[in-house]
C-alpha positions as CSV (number, residue, x, y, z in Angstrom):
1,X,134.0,98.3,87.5
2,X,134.1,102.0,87.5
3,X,132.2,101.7,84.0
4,X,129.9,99.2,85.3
5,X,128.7,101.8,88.6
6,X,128.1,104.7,85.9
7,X,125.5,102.4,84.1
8,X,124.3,100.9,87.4
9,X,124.1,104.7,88.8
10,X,121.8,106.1,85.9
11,X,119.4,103.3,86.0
12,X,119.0,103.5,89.2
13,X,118.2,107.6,88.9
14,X,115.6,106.7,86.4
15,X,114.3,104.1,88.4
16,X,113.7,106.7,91.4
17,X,112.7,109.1,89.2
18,X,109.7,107.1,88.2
19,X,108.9,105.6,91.4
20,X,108.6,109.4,93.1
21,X,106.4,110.4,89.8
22,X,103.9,107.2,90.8
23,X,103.8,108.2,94.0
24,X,103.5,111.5,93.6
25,X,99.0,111.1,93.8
26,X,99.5,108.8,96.7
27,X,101.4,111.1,98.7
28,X,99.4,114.2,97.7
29,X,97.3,114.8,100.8
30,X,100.0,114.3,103.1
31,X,100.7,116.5,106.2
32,X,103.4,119.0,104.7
33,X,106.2,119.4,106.2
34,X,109.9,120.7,105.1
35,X,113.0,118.1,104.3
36,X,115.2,117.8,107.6
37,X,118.9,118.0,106.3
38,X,120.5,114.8,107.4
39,X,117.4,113.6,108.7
40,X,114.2,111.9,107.0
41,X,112.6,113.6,103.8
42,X,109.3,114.4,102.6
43,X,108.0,111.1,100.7
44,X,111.4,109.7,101.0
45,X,111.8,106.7,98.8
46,X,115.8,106.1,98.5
47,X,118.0,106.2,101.3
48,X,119.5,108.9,102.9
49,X,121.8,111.0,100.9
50,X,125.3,109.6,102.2
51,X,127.7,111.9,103.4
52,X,131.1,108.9,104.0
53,X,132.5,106.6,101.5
54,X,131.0,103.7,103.1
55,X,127.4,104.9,103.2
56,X,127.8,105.9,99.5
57,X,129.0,101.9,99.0
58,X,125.7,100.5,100.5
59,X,123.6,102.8,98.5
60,X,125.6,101.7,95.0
61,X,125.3,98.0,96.4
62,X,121.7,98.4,96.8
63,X,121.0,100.0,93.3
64,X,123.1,97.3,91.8
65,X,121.5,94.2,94.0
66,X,117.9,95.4,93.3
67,X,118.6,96.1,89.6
68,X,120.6,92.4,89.1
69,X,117.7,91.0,91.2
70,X,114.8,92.6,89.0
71,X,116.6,92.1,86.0
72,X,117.0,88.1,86.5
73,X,113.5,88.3,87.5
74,X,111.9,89.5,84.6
75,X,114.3,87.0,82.4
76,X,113.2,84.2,84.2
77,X,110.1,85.1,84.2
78,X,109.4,85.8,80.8
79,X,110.9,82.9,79.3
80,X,109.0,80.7,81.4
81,X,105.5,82.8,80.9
82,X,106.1,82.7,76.9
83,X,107.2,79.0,76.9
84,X,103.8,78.1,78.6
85,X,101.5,80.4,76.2
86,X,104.1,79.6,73.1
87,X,103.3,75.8,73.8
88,X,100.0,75.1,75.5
89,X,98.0,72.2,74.9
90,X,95.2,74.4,73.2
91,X,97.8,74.8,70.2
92,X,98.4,71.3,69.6
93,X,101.4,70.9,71.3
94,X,102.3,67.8,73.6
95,X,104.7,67.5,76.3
96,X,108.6,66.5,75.3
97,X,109.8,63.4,76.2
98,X,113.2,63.9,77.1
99,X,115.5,63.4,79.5
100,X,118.9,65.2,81.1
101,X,120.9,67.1,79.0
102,X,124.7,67.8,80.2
103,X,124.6,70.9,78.6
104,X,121.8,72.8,80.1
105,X,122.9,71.0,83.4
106,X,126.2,73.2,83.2
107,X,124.6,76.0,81.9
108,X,122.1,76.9,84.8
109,X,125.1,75.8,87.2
110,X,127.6,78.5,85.9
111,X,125.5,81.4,85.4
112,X,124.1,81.4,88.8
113,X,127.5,81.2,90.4
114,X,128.9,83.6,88.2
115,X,125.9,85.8,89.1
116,X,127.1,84.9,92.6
117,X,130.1,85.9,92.6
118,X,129.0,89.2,91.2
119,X,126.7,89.6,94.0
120,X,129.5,88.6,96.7
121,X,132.8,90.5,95.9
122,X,131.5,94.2,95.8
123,X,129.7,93.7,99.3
124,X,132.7,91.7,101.0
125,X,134.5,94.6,100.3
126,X,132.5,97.3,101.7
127,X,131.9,95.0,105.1
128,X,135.4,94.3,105.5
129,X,135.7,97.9,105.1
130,X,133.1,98.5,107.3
131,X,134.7,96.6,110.1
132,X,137.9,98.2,109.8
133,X,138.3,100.6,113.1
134,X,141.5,101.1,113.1
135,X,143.9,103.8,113.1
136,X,140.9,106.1,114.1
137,X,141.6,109.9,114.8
138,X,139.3,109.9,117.5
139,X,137.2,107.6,119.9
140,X,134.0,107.7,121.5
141,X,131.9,105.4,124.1
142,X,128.5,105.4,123.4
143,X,126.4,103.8,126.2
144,X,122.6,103.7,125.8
145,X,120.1,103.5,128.4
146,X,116.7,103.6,128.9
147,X,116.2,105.8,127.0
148,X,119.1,108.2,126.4
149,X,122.7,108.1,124.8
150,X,125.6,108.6,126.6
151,X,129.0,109.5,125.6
152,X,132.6,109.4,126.7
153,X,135.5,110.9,124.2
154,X,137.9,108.4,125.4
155,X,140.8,109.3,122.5
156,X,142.1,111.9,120.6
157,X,141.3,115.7,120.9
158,X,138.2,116.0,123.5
159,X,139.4,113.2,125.7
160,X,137.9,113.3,128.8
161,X,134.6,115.2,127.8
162,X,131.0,113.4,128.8
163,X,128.1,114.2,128.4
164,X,124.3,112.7,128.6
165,X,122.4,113.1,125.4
166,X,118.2,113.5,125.7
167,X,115.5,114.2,123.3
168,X,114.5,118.1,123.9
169,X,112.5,118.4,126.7
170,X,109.9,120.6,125.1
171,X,109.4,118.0,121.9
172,X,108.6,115.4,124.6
173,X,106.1,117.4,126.6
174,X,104.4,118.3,122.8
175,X,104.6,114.2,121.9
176,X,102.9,113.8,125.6
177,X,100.1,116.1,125.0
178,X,99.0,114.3,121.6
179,X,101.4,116.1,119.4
180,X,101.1,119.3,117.4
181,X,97.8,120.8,117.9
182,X,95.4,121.8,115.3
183,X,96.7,124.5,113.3
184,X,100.2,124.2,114.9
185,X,103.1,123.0,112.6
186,X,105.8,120.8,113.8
187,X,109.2,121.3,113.9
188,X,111.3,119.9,111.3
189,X,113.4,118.0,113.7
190,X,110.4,116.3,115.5
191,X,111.0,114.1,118.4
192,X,114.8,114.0,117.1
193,X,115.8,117.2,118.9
194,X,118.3,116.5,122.0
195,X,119.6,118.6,124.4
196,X,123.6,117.3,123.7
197,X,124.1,116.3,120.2
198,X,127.1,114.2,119.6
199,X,130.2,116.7,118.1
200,X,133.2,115.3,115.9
201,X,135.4,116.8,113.2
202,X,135.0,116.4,109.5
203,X,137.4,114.1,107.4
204,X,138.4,112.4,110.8
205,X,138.1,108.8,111.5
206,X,135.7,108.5,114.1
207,X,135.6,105.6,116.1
208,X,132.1,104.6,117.9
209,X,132.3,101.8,121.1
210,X,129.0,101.0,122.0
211,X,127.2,99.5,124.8
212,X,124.5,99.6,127.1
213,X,123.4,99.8,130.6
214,X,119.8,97.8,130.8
215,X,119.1,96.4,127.3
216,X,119.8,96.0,123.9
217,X,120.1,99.6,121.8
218,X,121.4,100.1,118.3
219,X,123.4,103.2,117.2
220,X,122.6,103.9,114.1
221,X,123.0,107.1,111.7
222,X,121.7,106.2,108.3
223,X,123.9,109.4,106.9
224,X,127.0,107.9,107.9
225,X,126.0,103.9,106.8
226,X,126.4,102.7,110.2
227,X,124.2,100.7,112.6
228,X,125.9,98.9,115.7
229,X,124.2,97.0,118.3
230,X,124.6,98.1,122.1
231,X,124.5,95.0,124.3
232,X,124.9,95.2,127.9
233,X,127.8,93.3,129.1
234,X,129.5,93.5,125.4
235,X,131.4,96.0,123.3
236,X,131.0,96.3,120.0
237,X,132.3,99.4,117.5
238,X,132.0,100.9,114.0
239,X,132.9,104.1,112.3
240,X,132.6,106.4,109.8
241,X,134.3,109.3,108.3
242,X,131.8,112.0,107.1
243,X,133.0,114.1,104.6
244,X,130.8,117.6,105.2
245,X,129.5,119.5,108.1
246,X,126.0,119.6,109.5
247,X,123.7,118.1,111.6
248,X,123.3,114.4,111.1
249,X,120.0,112.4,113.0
250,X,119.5,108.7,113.7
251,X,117.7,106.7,116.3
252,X,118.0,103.8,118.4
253,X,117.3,101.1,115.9
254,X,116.5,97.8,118.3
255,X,113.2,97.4,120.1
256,X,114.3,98.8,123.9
257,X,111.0,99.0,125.4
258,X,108.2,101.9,125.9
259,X,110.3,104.7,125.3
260,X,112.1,103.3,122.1
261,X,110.6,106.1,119.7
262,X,111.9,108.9,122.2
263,X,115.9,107.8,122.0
264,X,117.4,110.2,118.8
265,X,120.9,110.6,117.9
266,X,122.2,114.3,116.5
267,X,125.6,114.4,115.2
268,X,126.7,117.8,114.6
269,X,129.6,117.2,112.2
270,X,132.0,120.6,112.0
271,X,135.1,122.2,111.0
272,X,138.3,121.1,112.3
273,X,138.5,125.0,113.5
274,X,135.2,124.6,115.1
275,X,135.9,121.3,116.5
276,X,138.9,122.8,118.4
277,X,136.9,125.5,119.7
278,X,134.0,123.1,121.1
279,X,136.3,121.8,122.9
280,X,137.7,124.0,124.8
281,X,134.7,125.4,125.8
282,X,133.4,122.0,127.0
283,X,136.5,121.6,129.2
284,X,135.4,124.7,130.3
285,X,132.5,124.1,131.4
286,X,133.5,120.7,133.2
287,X,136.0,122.7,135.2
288,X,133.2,125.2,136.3
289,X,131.0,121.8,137.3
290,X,134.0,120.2,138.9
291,X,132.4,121.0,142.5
292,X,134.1,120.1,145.6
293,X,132.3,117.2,146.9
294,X,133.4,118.1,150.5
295,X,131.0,121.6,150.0
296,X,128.4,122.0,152.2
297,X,125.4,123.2,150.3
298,X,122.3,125.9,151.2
299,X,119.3,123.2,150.7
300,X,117.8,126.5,148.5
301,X,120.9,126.3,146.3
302,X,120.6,122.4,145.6
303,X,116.6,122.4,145.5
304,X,117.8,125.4,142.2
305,X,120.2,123.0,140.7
306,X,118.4,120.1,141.5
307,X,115.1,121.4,139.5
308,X,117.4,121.8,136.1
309,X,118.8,117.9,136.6
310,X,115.3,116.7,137.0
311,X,114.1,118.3,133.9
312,X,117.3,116.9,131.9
313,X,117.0,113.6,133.2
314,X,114.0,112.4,134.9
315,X,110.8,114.7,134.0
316,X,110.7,112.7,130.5
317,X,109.5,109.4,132.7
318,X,108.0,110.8,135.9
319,X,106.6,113.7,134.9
320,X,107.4,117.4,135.1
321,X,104.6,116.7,138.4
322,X,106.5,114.0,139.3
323,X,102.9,111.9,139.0
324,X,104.7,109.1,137.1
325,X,102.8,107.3,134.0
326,X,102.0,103.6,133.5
327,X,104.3,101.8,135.2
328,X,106.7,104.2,136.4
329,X,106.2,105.4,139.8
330,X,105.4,108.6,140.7
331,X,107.7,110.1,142.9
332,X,105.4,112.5,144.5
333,X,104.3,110.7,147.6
334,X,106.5,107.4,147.0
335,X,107.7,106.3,150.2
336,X,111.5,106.4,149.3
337,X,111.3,109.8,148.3
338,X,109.8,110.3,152.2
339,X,111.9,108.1,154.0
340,X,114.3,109.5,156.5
341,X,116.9,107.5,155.4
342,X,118.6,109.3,152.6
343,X,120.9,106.8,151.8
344,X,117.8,104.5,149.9
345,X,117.4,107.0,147.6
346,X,120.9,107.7,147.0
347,X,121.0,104.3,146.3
348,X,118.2,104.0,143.5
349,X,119.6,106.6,141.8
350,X,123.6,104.8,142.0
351,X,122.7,101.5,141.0
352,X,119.2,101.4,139.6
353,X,116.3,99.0,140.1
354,X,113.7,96.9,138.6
355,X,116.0,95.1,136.4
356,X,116.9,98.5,134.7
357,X,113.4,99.8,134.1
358,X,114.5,102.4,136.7
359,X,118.6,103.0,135.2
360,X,121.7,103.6,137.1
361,X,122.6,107.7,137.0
362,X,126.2,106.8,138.0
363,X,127.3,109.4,135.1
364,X,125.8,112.3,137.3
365,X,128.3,114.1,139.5
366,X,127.6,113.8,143.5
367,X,126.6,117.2,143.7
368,X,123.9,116.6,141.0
369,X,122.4,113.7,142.3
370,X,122.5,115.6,145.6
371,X,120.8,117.9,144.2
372,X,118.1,115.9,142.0
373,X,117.5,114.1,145.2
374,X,116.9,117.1,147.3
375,X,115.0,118.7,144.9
376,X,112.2,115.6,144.8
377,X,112.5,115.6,148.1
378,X,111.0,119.5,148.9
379,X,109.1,119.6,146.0
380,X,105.1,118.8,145.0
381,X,104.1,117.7,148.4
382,X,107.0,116.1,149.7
383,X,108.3,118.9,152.1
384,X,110.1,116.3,154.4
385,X,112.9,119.6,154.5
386,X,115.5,117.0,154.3
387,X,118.5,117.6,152.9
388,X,121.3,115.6,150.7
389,X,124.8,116.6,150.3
390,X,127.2,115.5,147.5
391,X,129.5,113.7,150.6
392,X,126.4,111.5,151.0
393,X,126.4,110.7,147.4
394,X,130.0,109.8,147.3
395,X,130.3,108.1,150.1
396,X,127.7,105.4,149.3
397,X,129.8,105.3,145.2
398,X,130.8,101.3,144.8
């Protein structure tokens, strides 16, 4: 088997080799840009360079399936295309009169299913492998919504840490505006920049839950040879083990609705040193956002905070102007927003509405939804002076 990869391995290189030369013209007035490490390539043809065992395992099954595959084909192929030249009527040559033969009938039986069974072992044994999550050093939820990641270290070393992942801010407000502008260059990481990447240890087993809160996502890291689905309702997992540090991008692979494009994953893979000191500082920084929810807040204070939340989490669909777009609903002037009852808002924001085109922000703490909902509340030209404390928020929690 081992001797059988090598040969498959080098055909495969000269294979690539020849398909970047012929493309080579095509590609030649492209856009430059630079290779993104662990992300997409310039004229990438292959897959991505794979950085686990498993990944490493798809990309030798997909040499060997496409090589068996084009080999059978041309066999086939030219057998039958000589056969029909070799013999045409033009020659002289007049059709056999024959009928079954045993031996031919066994032949073209046995070959396929030995071909088969070629085919079948190698990859039943890298998805049995791929389904095996157990045993893992450390476990992660990851929830998607529209159209974010979130995720919960529910396992091992960083239990406890959360965190809400978004594409950077700035990236989005560049994609809004019609992209790079003439003369400017884009960034390498393009529209796969976030604001929280996900962080886990090399040459750990990480366990991935996922799931989702409106529709159906897909985590997927093309690095790390792993695509889940994220269905509401359900829990499904995978994992992988990468095997060097770096920064490692996929995106939401399943078609979530208007925002799909804008959904990236960055995993920032480091040292088990590194790891260790991540997270500490993330517990940190939780205990310095571990507010009392019985504080009674300054409404200057919570309008401050409340701007940063906004930004985070809801200027990428309403706006930085809070306008709105489409159909989401601008929040400048939207009679919830006005209303005297605080409580309807605090609601929205809980539980959601419009069948999840407006998602649940339950992962927010009180005081930041306080303050998100104070802050859209004296801001633009809502300046109804009203103000929201985190008690509000929790007492209204299900």
């Amino acid at each position: 088997m081992t001797k059988m990869k090598s040969i498959f391995n080098k055909l495969a290189s000269l294979l690539l080799a020849a398909s970047a030369w012929a493309g080579t013209a095509a590609f030649s007035l492209a856009h430059a840009v630079n290779d993104l490490p662990g992300g997409p390539a310039v004229h990438q043809l292959n897959l991505h360079p794979p950085v686990t065992a498993i990944a490493k395992e798809q990309a030798w099954l997909h040499w060997f399936m496409l090589i068996l595959c084009t080999v059978i084909f041309v066999g086939v192929f030219s057998v039958m295309f000589y056969s029909i030249w070799k013999h045409r009527k033009s020659k002289g040559h007049k059709p056999a009169t024959f009928h079954e033969s045993v031996l031919v009938e066994v032949i073209w039986t046995i070959i396929p299913f030995v071909i088969v069974i070629l085919m079948a072992l190698p990859a039943t044994k890298v998805v049995v492998a791929m389904k095996d999550t157990t045993n893992a050093d450390l476990t992660i939820k990851a929830t998607g919504m529209q159209w974010k990641w979130g995720y919960d270290y529910l396992k091992g070393e960083g239990e406890g840490i959360g965190f809400v992942s978004t594409l950077d801010n700035a990236q989005r407000v560049m994609s809004d505006t019609g992209g790079p502008k003439k003369g400017e260059v884009a960034p390498d990481d393009y529209l796969l920049k976030v604001d929280h990447p996900l962080v886990v240890p090399v040459d750990k087993k990480i366990r991935i839950i996922t799931t989702a809160n409106d529709v159906i996502h897909a985590f997927a890291v093309p690095s790390f040879g792993i695509k889940q689905d994220a269905i509401p309702g359900f829990v499904r997992d995978t994992w992988f083990r990468a095997e060097k540090t770096g920064d490692f991008y996929g995106q939401c692979q399943e078609l979530c609705g208007k925002e799909h494009a804008y959904m990236p994953i960055h995993v920032k893979v480091l040292s088990a040193e590194d790891y260790s000191k991540w997270v500490a500082g993330e517990m940190k920084t939780m205990a310095a956002k571990a507010d009392d929810p019985s504080k009674v807040w300054e409404l200057a204070d919570l309008v401050k905070r409340g701007e940063k939340v906004y930004a985070g989490t809801c200027a990428a669909c309403h706006q930085a102007n809070g306008k709105g777009a489409g159909p989401i609903k601008p929040l400048d002037g939207a009679a919830v927003v006005l209303d005297a009852d605080k409580s309807k808002q605090i609601l929205v924001l809980l539980n959601g509405q419009n069948n999840g085109a407006m998602p649940s922000w339950k992962a927010l703490s009180d005081t930041d939804i306080a303050a998100v909902i104070s802050y859209t509340k004296n801001n633009w030209s809502n300046k109804t002076g009203q103000v929201v404390q985190p008690a509000d928020v929790a007492a209204l929690r299900k």
